[in-house]
N, CA and C of each residue as an Amber inpcrd file, in Angstrom:
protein
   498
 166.7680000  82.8130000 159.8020000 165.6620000  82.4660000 160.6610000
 166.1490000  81.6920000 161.8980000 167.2630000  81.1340000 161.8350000
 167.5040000  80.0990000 162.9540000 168.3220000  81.1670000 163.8850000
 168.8530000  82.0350000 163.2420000 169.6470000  83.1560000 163.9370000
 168.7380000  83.3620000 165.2890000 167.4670000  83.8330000 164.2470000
 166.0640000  84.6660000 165.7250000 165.6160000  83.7010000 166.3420000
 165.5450000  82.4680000 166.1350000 165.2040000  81.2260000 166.6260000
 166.5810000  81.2910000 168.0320000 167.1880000  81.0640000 167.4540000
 168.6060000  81.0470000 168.8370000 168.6780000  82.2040000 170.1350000
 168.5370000  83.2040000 169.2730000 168.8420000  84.7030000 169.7780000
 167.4770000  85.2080000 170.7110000 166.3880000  84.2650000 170.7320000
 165.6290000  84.5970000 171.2020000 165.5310000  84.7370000 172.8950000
 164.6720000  86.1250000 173.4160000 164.8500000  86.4010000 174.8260000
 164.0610000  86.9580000 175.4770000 163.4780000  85.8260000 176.3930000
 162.1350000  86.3450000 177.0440000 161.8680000  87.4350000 177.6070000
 162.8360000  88.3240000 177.9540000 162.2570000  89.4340000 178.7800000
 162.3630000  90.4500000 177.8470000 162.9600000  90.7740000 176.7650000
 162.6350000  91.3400000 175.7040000 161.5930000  91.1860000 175.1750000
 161.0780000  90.0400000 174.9170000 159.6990000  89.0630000 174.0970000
 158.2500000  90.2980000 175.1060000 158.5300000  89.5780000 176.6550000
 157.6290000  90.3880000 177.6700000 157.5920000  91.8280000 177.4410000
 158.5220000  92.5420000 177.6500000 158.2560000  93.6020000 177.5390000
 158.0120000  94.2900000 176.2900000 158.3480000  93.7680000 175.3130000
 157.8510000  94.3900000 173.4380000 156.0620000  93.8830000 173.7820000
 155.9010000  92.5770000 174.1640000 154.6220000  92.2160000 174.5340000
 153.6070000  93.5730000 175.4020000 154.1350000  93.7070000 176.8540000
 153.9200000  94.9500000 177.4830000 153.0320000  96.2250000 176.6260000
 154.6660000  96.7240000 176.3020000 154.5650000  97.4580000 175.4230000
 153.4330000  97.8970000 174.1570000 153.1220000  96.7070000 173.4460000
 152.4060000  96.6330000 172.4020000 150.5610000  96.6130000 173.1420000
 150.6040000  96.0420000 174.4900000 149.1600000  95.7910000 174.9650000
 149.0260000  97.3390000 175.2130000 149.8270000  97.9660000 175.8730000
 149.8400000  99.4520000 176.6190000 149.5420000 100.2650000 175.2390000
 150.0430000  99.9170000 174.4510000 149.8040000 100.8720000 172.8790000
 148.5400000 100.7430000 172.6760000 148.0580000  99.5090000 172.6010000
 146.5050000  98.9360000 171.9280000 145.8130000  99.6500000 172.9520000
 146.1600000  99.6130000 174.5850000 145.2020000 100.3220000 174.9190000
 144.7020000 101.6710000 175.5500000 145.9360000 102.2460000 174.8330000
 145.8990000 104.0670000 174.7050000 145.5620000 103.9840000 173.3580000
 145.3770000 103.0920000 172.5030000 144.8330000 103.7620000 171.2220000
 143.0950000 103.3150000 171.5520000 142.8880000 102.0690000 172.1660000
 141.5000000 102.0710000 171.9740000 140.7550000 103.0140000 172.7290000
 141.7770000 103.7530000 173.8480000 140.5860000 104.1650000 174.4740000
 141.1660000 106.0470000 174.1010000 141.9000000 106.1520000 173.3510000
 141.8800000 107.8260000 173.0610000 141.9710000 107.6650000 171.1770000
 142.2870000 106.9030000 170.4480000 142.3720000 107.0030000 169.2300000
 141.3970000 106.1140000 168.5820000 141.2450000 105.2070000 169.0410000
 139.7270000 104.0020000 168.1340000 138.4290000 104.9940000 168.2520000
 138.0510000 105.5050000 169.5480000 136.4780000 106.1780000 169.1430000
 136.7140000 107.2730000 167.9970000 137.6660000 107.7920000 168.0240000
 137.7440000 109.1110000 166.8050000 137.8480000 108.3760000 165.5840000
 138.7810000 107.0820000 165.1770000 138.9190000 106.8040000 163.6030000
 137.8440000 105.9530000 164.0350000 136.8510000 105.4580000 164.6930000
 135.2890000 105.0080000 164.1140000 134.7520000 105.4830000 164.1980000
 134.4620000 106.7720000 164.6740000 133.5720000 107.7950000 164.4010000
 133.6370000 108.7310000 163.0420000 134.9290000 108.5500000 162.6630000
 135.1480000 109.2540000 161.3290000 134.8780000 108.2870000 160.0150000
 135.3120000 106.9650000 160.6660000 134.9890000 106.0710000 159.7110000
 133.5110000 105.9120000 159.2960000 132.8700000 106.0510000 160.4450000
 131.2710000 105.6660000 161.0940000 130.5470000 107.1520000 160.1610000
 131.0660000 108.2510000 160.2500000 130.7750000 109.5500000 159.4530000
 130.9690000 109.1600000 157.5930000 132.3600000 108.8330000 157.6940000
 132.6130000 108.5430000 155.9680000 131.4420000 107.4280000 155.3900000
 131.0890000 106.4350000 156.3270000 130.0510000 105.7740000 155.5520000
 128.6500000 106.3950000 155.6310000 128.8280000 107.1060000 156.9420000
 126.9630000 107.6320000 156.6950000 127.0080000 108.4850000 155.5420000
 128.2870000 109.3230000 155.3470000 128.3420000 110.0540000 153.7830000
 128.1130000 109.5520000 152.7600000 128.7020000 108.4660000 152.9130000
 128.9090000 107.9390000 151.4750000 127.4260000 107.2800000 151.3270000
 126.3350000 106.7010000 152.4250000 125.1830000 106.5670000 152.1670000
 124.5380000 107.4880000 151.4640000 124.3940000 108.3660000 152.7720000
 123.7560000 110.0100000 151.9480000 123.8990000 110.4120000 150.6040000
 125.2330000 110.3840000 149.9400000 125.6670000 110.4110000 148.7820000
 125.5840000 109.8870000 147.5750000 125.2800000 108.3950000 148.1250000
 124.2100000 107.6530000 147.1930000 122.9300000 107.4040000 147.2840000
 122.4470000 107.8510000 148.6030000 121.1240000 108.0290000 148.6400000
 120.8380000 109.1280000 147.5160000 121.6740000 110.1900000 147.5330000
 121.7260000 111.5550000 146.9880000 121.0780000 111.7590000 145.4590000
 122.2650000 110.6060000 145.2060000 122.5710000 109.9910000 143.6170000
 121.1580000 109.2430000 143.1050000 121.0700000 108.5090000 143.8860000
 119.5830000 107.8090000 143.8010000 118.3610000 108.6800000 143.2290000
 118.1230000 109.7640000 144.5840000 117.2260000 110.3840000 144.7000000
 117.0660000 111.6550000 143.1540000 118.5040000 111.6670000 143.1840000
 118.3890000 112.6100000 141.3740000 118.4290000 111.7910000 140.4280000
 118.3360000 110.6750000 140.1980000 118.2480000 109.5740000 139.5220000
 117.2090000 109.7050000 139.4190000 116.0940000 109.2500000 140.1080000
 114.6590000 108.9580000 140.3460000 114.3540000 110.1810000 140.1770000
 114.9090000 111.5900000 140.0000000 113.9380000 112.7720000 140.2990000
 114.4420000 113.2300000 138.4270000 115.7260000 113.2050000 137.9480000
 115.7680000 113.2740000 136.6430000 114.9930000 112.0450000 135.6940000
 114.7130000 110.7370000 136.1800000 113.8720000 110.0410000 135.1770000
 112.5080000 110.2310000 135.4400000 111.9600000 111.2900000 136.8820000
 110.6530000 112.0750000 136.4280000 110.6630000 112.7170000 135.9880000
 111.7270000 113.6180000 135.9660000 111.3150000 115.1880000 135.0040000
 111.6080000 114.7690000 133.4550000 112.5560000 113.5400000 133.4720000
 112.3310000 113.3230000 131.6570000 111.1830000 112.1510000 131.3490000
 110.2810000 111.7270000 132.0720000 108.9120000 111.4340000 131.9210000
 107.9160000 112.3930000 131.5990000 108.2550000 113.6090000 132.6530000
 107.2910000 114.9150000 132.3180000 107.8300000 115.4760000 131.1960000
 108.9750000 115.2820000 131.0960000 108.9760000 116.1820000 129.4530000
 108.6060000 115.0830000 128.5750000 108.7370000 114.0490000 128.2750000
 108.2370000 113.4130000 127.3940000 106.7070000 113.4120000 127.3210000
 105.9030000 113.4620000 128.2220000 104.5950000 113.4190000 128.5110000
 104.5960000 115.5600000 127.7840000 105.1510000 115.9570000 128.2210000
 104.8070000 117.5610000 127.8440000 104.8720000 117.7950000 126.2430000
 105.7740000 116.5970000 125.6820000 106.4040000 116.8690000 124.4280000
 105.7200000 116.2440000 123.7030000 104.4990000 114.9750000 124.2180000
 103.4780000 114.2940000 123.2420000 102.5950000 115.2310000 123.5280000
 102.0680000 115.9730000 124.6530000 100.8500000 116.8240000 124.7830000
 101.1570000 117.6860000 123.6730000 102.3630000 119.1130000 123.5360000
 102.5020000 119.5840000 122.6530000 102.4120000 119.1670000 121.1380000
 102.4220000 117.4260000 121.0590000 102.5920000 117.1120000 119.4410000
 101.4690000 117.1950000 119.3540000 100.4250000 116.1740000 120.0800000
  99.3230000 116.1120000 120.2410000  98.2730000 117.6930000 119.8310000
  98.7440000 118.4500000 120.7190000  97.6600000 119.8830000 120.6330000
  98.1180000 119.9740000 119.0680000  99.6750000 120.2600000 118.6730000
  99.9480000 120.8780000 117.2840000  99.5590000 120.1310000 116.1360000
  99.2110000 118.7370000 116.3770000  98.5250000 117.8080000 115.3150000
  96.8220000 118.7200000 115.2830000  96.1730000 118.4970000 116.2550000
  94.5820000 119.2190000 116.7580000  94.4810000 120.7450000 115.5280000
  95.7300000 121.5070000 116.0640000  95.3550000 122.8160000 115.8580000
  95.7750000 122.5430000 114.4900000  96.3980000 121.6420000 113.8410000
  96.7330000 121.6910000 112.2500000  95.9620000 121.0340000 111.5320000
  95.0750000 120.1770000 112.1890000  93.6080000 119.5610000 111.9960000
  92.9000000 120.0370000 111.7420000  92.6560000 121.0410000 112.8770000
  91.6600000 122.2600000 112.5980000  91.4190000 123.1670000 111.9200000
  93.1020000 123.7270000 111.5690000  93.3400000 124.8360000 110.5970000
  93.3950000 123.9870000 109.0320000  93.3960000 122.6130000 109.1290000
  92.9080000 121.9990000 107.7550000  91.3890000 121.9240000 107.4540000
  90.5070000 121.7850000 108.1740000  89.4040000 121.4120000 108.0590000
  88.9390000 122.9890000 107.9850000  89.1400000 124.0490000 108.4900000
  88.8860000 125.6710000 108.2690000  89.1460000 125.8750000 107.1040000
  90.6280000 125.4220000 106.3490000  90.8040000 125.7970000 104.9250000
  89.8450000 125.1490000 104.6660000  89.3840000 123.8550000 104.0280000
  88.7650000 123.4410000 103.4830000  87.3030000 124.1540000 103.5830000
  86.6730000 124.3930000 104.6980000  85.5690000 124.9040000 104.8440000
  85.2500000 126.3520000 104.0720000  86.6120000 127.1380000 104.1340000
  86.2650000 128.0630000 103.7300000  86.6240000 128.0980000 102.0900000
  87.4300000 127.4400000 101.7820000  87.4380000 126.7340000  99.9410000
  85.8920000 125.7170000  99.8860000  85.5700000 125.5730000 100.5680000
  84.3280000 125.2100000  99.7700000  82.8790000 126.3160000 100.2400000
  83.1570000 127.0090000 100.9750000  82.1260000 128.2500000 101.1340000
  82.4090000 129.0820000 100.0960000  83.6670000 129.1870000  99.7850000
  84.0370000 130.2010000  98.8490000  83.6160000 129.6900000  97.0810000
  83.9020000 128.2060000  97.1350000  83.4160000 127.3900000  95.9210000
  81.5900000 127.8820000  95.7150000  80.9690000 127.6550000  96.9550000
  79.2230000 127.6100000  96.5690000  79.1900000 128.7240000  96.8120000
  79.9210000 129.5980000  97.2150000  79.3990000 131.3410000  96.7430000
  79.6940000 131.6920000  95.8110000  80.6210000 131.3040000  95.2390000
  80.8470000 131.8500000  93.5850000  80.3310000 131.2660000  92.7360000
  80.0580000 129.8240000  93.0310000  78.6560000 128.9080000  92.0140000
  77.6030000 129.7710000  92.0000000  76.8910000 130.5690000  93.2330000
  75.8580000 131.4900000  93.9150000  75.9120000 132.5410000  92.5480000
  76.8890000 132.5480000  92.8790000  77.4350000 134.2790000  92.0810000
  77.1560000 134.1610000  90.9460000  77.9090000 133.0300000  90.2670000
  77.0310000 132.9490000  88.5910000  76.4940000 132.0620000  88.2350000
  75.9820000 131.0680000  89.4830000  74.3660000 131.2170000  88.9090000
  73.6410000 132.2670000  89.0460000  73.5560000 133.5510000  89.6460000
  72.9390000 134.8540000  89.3750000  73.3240000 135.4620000  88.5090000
  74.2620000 135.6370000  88.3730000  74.9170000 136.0560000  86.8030000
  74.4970000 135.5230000  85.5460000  74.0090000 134.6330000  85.4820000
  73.7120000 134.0780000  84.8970000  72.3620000 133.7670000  84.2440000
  71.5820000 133.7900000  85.6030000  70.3750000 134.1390000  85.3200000
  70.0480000 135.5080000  84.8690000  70.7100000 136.7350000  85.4390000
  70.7090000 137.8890000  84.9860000  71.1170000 138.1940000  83.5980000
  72.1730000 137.2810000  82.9030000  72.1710000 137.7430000  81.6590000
  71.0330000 136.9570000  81.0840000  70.8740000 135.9290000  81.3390000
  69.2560000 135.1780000  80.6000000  68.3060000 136.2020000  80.2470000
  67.9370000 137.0860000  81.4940000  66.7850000 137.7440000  81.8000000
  67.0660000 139.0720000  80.7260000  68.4450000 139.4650000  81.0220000
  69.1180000 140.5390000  80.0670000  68.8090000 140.6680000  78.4150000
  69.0880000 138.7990000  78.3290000  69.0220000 138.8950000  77.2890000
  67.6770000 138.6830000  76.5500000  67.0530000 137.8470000  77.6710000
  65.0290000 137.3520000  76.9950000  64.7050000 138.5870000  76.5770000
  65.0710000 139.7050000  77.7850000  64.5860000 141.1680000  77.5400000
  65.0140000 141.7320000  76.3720000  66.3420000 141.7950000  76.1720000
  66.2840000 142.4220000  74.5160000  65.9560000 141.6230000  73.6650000
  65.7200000 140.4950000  73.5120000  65.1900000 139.4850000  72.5910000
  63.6190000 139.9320000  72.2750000  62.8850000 140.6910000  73.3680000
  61.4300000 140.9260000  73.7440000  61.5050000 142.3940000  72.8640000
  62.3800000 142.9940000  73.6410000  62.1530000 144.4280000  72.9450000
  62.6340000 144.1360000  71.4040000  63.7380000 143.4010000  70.8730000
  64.4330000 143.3190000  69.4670000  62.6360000 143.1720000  68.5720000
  62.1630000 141.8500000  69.2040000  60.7350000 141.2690000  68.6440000
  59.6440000 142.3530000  68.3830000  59.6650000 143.3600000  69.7320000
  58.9300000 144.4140000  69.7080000  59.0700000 145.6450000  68.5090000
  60.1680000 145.8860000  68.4270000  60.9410000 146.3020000  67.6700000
  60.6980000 146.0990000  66.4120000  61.1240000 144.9640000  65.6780000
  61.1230000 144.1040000  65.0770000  59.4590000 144.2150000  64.2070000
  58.4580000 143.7860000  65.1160000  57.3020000 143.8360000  65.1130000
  56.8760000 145.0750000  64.6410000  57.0720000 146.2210000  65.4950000
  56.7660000 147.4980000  65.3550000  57.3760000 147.8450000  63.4390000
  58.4090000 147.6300000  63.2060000  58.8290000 148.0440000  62.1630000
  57.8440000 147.2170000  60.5920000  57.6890000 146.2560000  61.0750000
  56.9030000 144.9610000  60.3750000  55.7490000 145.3740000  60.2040000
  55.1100000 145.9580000  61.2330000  53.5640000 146.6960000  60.9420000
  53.9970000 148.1970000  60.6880000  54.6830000 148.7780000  60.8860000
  55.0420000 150.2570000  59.7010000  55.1060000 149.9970000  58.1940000
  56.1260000 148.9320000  58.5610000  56.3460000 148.6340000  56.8170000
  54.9130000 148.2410000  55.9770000  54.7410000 147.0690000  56.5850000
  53.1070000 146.5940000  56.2190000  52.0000000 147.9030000  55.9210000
  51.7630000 148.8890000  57.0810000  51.2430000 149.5480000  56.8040000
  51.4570000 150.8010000  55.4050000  52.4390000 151.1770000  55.2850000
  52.9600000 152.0040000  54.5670000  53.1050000 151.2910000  53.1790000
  53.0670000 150.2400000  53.1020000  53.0430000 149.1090000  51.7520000
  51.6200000 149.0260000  51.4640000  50.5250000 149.1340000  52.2610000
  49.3070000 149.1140000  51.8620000  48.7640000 150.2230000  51.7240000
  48.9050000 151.1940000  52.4680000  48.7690000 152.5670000  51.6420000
  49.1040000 152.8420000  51.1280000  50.4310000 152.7730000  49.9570000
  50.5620000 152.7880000  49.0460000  49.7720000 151.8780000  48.0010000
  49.7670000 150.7130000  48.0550000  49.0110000 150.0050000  47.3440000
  47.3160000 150.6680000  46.9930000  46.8540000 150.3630000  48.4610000
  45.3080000 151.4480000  48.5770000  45.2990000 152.3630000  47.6130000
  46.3960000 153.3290000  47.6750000  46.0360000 154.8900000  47.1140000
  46.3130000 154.4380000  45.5100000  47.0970000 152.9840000  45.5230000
  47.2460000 153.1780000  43.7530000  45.8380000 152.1820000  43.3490000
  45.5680000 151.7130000  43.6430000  44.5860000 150.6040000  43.9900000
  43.0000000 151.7450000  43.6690000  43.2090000 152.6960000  44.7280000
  41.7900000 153.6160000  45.0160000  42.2500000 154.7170000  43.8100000
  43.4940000 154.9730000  43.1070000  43.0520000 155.8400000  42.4280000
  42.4320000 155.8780000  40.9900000  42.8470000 154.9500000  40.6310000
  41.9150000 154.9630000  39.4180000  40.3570000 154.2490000  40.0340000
  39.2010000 154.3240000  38.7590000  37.6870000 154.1540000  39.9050000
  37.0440000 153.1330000  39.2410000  37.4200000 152.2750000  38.3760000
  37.6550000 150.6280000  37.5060000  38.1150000 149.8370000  39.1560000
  39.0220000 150.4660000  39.5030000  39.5550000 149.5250000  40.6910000
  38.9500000 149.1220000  41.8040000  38.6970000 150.6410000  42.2560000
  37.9160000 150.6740000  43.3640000  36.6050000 149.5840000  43.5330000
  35.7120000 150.2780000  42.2490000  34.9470000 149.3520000  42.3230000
  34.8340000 147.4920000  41.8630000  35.7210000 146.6240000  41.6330000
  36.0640000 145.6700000  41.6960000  36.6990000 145.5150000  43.2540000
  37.7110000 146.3270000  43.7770000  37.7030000 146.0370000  44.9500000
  36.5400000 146.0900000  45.8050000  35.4910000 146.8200000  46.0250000
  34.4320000 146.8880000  46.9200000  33.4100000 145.3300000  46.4490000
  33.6220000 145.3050000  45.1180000  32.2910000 143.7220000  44.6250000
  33.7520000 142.3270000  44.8910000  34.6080000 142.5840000  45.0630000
  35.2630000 141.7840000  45.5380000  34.9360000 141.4400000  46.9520000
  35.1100000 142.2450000  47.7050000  35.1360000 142.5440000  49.4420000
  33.2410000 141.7180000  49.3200000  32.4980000 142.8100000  49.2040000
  30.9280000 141.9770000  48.9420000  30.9500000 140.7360000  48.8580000
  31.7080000 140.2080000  47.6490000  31.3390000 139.0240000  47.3060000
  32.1980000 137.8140000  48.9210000  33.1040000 138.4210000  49.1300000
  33.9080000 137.8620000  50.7640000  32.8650000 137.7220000  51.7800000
  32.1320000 138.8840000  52.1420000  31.5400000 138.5140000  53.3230000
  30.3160000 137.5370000  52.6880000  29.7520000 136.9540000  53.9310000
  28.7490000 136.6140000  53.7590000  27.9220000 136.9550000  54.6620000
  26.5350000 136.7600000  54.2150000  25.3730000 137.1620000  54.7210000
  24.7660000 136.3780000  55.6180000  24.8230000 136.7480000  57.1990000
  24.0690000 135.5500000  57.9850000  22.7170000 134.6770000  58.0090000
């Protein structure tokens, strides 16, 4: 250091001085407007670029708002329509329950009626055979009754002696 300290020489000093002003000012006035204009470009980019970033930022946390909003509407409707299609089963398990209660209680009444009816005709039946028999038991009786004529006539003062006379 004391070397350049000693060795030192003004008109060298001046003219490196010169020199260096004449540089600074062929660069400011043909090379500074281009590297700040490029510089002046790289930052408006790099704004833009994060403006850019921003703007799909803000535009992807709307579209995953709208899908989330699309994806409760869809739960939403598919809860509704499985609501609905529950409350349809049910409706139609219990339409189907009181139509077949429908069903035999008519059935039901129909065999009642089925059966009062042959119970009516069995009685009729029944009846009918009851007065054949009856009858056919007393004509026989009658004819043994009427054929000898000891009988007869005790049956007729029998019968006499039954009614009475007003």
């Amino acid at each position: 250091m004391d070397k350049l300290i000693n060795d030192f020489s003004f008109g060298l000093f001046f003219w490196q001085a010169l020199i260096l002003l004449v540089l600074i000012l062929l660069l400011v006035k043909f090379a500074w407007k281009p590297i700040m204009e490029s510089i002046t470009a790289r930052e408006e980019g790099i704004k833009n670029a994060l403006l850019s970033a921003e703007n799909a930022k803000r535009e992807m946390e709307n579209l995953q708002a709208d899908n989330q909003r699309i994806l409760n509407e869809a739960r939403a409707e598919r809860d509704a329509m499985l609501k609905e299609a529950r409350e349809m089963k049910e409706k139609m398990i219990a339409d189907s329950k009181n139509e077949a209660q429908e069903v035999g209680q008519k059935m039901i009444e129909q065999a009642k009626a089925a059966i009062e009816s042959e119970k009516n005709a069995a009685m009729a039946e029944l009846k009918l055979q009851v007065s054949t028999l009856s009858l056919s038991i007393a004509e026989k009786l009658l004819k043994e009754e009427l054929s000898n004529k000891e009988s007869q006539t005790k049956l007729v003062e029998k019968m006499l002696g039954d009614v009475k006379l007003n």
